[in-house]
C-alpha positions as CSV (number, residue, x, y, z in Angstrom):
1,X,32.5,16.4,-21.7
2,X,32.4,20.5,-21.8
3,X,29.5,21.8,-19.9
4,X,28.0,25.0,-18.0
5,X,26.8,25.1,-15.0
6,X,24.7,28.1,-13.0
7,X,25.1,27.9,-9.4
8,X,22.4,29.9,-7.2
9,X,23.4,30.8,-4.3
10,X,24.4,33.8,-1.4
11,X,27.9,34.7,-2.4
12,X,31.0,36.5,-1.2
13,X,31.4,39.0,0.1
14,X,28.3,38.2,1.6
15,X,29.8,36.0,5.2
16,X,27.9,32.8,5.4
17,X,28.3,28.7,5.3
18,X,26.2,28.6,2.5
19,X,28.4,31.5,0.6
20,X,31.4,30.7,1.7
21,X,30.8,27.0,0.3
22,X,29.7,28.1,-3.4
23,X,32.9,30.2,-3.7
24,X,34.9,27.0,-3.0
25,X,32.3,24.6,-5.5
26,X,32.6,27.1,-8.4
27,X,36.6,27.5,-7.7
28,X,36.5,23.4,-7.7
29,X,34.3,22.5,-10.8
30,X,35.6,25.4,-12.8
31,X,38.1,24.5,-15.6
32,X,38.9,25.4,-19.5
33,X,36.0,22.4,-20.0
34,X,33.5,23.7,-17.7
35,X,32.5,27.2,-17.3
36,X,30.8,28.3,-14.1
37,X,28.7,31.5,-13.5
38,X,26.7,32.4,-9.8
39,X,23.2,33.7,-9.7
40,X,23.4,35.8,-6.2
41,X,21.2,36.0,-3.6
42,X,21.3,39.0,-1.8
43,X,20.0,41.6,0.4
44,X,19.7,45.0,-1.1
45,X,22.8,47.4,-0.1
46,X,24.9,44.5,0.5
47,X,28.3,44.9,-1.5
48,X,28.2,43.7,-5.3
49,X,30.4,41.2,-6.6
50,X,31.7,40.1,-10.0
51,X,28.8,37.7,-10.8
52,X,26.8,36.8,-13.7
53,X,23.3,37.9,-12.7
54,X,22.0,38.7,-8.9
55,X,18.5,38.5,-7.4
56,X,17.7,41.0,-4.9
57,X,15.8,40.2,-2.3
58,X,12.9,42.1,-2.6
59,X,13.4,42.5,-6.4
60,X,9.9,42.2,-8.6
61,X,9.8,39.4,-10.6
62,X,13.3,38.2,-9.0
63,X,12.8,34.7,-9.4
64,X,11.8,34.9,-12.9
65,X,15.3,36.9,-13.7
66,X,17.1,34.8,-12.0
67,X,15.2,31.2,-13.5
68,X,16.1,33.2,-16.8
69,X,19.5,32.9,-16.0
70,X,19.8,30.1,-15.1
71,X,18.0,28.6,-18.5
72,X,21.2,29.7,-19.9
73,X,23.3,27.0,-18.8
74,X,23.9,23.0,-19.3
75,X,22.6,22.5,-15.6
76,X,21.7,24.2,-12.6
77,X,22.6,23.7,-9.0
78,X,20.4,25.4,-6.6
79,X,22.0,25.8,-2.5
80,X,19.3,25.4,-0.4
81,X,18.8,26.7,3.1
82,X,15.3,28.1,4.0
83,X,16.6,31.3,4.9
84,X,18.3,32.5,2.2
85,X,15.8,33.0,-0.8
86,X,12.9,35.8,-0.1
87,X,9.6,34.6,1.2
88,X,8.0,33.0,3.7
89,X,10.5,29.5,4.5
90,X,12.3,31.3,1.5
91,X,9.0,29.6,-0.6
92,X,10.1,32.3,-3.5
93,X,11.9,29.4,-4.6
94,X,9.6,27.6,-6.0
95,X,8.8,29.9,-9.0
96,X,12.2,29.7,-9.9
97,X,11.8,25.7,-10.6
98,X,8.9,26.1,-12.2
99,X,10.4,27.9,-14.6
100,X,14.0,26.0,-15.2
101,X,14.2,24.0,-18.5
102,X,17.7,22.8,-17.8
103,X,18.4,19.4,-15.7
104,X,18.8,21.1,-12.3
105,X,20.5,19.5,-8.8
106,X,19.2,21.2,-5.6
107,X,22.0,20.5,-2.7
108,X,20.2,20.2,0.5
109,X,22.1,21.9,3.6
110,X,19.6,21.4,5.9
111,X,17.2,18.5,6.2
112,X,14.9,18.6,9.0
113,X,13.2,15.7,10.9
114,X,10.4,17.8,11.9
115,X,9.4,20.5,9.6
116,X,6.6,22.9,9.3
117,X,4.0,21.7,7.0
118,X,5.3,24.6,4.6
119,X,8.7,23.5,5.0
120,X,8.1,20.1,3.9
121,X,5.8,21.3,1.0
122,X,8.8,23.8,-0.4
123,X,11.1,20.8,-0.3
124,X,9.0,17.8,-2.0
125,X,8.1,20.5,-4.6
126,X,12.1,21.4,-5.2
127,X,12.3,17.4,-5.6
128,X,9.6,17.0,-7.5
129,X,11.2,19.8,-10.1
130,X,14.7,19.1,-10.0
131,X,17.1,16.1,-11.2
132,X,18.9,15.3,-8.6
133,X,18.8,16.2,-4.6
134,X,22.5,16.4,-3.3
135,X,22.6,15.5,0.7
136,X,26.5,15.8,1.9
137,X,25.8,12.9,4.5
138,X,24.5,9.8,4.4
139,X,22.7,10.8,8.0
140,X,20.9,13.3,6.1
141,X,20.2,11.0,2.7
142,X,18.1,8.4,5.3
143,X,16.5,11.7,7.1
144,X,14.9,12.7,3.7
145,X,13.9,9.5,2.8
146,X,11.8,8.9,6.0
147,X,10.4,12.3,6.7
148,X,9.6,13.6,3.1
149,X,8.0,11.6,-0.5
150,X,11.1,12.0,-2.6
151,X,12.1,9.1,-4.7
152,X,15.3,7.4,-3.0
153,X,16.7,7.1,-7.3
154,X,17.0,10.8,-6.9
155,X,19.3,11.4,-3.7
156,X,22.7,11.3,-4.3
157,X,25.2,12.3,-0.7
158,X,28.7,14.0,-2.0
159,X,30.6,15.4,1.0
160,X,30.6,19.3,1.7
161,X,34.7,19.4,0.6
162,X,37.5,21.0,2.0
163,X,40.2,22.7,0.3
164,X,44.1,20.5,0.5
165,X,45.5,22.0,3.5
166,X,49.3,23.0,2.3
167,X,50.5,21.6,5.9
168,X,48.1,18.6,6.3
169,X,50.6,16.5,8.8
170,X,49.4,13.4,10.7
171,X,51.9,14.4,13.3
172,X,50.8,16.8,16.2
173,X,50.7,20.4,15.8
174,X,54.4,21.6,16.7
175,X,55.4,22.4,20.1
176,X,56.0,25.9,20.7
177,X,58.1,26.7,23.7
178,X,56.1,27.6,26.8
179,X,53.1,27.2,25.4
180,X,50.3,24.6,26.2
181,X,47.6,22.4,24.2
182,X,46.0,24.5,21.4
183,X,42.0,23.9,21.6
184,X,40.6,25.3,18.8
185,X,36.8,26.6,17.7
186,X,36.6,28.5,14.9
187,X,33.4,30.3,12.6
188,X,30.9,32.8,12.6
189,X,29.7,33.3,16.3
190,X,26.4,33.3,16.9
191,X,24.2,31.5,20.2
192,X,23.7,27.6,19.6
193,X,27.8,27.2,19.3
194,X,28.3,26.0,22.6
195,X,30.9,27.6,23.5
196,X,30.2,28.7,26.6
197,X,30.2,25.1,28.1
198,X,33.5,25.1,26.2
199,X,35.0,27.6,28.5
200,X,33.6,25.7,31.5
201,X,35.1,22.5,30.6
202,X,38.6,24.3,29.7
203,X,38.3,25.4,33.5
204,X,38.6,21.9,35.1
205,X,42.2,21.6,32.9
206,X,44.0,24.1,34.5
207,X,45.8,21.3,36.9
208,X,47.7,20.2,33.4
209,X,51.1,21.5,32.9
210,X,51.7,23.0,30.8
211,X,47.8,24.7,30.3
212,X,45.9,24.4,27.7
213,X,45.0,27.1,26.0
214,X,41.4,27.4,24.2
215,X,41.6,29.9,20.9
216,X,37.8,31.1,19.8
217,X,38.7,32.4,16.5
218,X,35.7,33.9,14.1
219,X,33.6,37.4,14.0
220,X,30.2,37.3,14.8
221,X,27.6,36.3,12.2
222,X,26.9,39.4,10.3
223,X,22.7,38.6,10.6
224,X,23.3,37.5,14.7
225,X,25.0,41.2,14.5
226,X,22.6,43.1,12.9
227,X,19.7,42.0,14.7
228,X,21.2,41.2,18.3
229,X,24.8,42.7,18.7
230,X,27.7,41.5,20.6
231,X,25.3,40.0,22.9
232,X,26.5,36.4,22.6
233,X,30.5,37.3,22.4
234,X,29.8,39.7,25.1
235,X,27.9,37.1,27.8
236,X,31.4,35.0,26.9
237,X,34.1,37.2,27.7
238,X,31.9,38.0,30.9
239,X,31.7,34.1,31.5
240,X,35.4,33.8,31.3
241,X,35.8,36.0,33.9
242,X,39.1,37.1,35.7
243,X,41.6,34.4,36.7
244,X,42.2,32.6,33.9
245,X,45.4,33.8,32.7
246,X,45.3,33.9,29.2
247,X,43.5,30.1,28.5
248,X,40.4,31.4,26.8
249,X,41.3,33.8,23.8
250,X,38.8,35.0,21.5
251,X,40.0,36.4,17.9
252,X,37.3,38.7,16.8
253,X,38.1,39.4,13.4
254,X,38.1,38.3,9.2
255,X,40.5,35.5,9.0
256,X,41.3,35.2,5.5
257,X,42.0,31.3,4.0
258,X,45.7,31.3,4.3
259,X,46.1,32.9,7.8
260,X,42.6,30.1,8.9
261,X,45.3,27.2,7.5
262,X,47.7,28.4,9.8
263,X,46.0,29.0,13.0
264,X,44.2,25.2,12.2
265,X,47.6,24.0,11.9
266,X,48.9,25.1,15.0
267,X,46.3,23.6,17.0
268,X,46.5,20.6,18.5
269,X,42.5,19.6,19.3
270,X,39.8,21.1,17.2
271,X,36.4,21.3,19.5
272,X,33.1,21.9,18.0
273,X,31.0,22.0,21.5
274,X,27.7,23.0,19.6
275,X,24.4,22.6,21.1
276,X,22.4,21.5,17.6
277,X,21.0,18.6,17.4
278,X,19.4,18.6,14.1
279,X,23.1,19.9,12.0
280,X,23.7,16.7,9.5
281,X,26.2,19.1,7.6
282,X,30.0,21.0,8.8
283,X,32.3,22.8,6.7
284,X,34.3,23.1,10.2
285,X,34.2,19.4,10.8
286,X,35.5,18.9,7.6
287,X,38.2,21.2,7.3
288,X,39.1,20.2,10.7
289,X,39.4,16.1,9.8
290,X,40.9,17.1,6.1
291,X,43.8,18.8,8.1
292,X,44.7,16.0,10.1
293,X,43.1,17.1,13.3
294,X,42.0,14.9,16.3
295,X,38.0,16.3,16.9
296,X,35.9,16.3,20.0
297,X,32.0,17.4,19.1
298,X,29.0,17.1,21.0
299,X,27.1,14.2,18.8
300,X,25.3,16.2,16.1
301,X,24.4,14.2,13.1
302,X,27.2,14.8,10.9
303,X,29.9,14.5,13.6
304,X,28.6,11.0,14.9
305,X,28.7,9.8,11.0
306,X,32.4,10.8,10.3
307,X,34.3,10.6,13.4
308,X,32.5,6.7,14.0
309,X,36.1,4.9,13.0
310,X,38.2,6.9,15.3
311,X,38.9,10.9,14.0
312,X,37.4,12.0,17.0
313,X,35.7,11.8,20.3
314,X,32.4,12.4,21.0
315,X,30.2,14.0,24.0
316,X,27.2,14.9,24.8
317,X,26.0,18.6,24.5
318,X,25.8,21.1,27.2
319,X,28.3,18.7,28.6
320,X,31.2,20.2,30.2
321,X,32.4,17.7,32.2
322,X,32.4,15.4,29.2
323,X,34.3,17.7,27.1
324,X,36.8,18.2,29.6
325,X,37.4,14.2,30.2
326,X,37.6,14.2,26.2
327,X,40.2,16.9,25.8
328,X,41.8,15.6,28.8
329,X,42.1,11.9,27.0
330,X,43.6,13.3,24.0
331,X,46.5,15.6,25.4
332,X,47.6,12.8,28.1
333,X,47.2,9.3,26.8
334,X,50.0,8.2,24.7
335,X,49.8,8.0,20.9
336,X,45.7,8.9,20.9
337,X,46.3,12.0,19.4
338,X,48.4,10.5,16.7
339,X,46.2,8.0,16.2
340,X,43.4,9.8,16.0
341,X,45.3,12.4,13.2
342,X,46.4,9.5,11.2
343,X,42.7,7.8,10.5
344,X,41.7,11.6,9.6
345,X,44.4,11.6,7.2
346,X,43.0,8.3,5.7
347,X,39.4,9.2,5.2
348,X,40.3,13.2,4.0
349,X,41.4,12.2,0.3
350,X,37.6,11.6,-0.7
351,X,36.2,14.7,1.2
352,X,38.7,16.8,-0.8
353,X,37.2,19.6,-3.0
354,X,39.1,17.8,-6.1
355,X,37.0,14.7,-5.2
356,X,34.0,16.2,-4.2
357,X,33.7,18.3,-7.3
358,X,34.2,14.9,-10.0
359,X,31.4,13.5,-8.6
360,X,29.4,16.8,-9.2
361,X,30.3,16.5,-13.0
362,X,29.7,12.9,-12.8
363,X,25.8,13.9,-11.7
364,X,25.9,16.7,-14.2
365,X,27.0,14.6,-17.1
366,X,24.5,11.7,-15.8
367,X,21.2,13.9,-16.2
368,X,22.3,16.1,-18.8
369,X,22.8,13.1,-20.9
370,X,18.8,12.5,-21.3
371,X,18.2,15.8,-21.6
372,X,20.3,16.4,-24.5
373,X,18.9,13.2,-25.9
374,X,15.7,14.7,-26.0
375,X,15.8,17.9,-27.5
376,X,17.8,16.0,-30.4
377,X,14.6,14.1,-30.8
């Protein structure tokens, strides 16, 4: 069935999850049968990009531009976060659905057990005007369903996706000569990673030989950035301190997708040591599993529901002594680590973008369906 879809979203170049994932839906759901267009959301003087409309924060009457927009399409398919549209909560939102008369899915990337009162008034009313509410876990689907009065018909939980990994191996990442273990953490840096305990736990492996080495690869968040510096990255390289002889080394730069494939490839243990407690979505963990990667993560939400039937090891947060025992266990035990790559190389095939986005168009096709139905009437 050919049909359009209008995503709303923050964009690229702008350097977010949330952007960062609607490049890599749009790429995904895009083909000669579907066209795809973005509706931006972005801060004013932040770089344009080759879009079909953009709302600027800020902007009078934004949300009524952009709702117009979106009108112009088969379906819409709103990102939400809180803090990306204008407003208080980013409640500037709401308009916008008001005034949608396409069937519209609203892909929820946060889903908080205890909201503000405001918080869960923006979200019922984005449920109560939209088709479909997309959670990319089922954690997250059984969160909305007891915190917030949305109708269970209407949830639906496709995974984030990943993008096929040219390399994807269920072997171990290739020895190099003279080098350790690879431990890797990649993403936008901001406070709340964890890594700091990270660094502590790598401490307590320097008996191994050869060393591990622990790569923290990612610039700082441009919003952390703007409002508190280097602060975070700074209070890191301090906490490393002298001694350590090259273990901890921190890539502070743009990594574009070709040179992240082959930096994840070469490591042999991805770590996500983040102190969240709430996060029921990961792009990292699932680029991480999707390239055949043995995991350790602290037990966030989304990281105790995929890594349950062996991908991964998990520990408690603010937990380096448990980190280190974890790391320890994979780089010494015999055939874990293979193990543990070949059960993520079973589950990746459905967290694929090429799976994730059929079942997008199988949603979109669903509600259009009535839709179309009754205008014909």
């Amino acid at each position: 069935m050919s049909m359009s879809y209008g995503v709303l979203s923050t964009y690229p170049p702008t350097q977010c999850g949330l952007a960062s994932f609607s490049r890599a839906l749009v790429a995904a759901i895009s083909s000669p049968a579907n066209r795809v267009g973005v509706v931006r959301v972005m801060d004013p003087g932040e770089s344009p990009a080759p879009v079909d409309h953009t709302w600027v924060r800020g902007t009078p009457r934004g949300a009524e531009s952009a709702a117009a927009a979106l009108n112009s399409y088969d379906v819409a398919v709103i990102q939400h976060e809180y803090g990306i549209f204008p407003g208080h909560d980013g409640d500037e939102i709401l308009p916008l659905v008001r005034a949608l008369r396409v069937p519209t899915i609203v892909v929820l990337h946060t889903v908080l057990v205890t909201p503000s009162e405001h918080q869960r008034e923006i979200l019922e009313e984005l449920a109560r005007n939209s088709s479909v509410l997309v959670t990319m876990t089922e954690t997250a689907r059984q969160r909305l369903l007891a915190h917030y009065e949305v109708d269970a018909g209407q949830v639906q939980v496709i995974p984030h996706g990943a993008e096929p990994s040219p390399l994807v191996d269920a072997a171990p990442a290739p020895e190099v000569a003279g080098r350790g273990p690879v431990v890797l953490t990649w993403g936008l840096l901001g406070e709340g990673k964890g890594i700091e305990w990270a660094i502590d736990a790598m401490a307590t492996l320097s008996d191994l030989d050869p060393r591990p080495e622990y790569w923290v690869v990612g610039q700082t968040h441009p919003k952390v950035k703007a409002v508190r510096g280097e602060v975070y990255r700074e209070m890191l390289v301090e906490h490393t301190g002298a001694g350590w002889d090259g273990m901890v080394v921190f890539e502070d730069r743009y990594i574009d997708k070709a040179e992240l494939h082959r930096i994840v490839q070469q490591a042999d243990i991805v770590l996500l040591p983040y102190d969240s407690r709430e996060q029921v979505t990961s792009g990292v963990l699932i680029e991480a599993v999707t390239a055949g990667k043995p995991v350790v993560s602290t037990r966030f939400p989304h990281a105790v529901e995929l890594l349950s039937s062996g991908a991964g090891l998990l520990v408690d947060r603010q937990d380096p002594a448990g980190i280190a025992a974890a790391l320890r266990r994979i780089m010494t035990e015999p055939g874990l680590a293979r193990s543990m790559a070949r059960e993520a190389n079973r589950i990746a095939p459905d967290l694929l973008w090429p799976a994730v986005a059929d079942r997008y168009r199988q949603v979109a096709g669903a509600i259009r369906q009535p839709a179309a139905a009754l205008a014909s009437a």
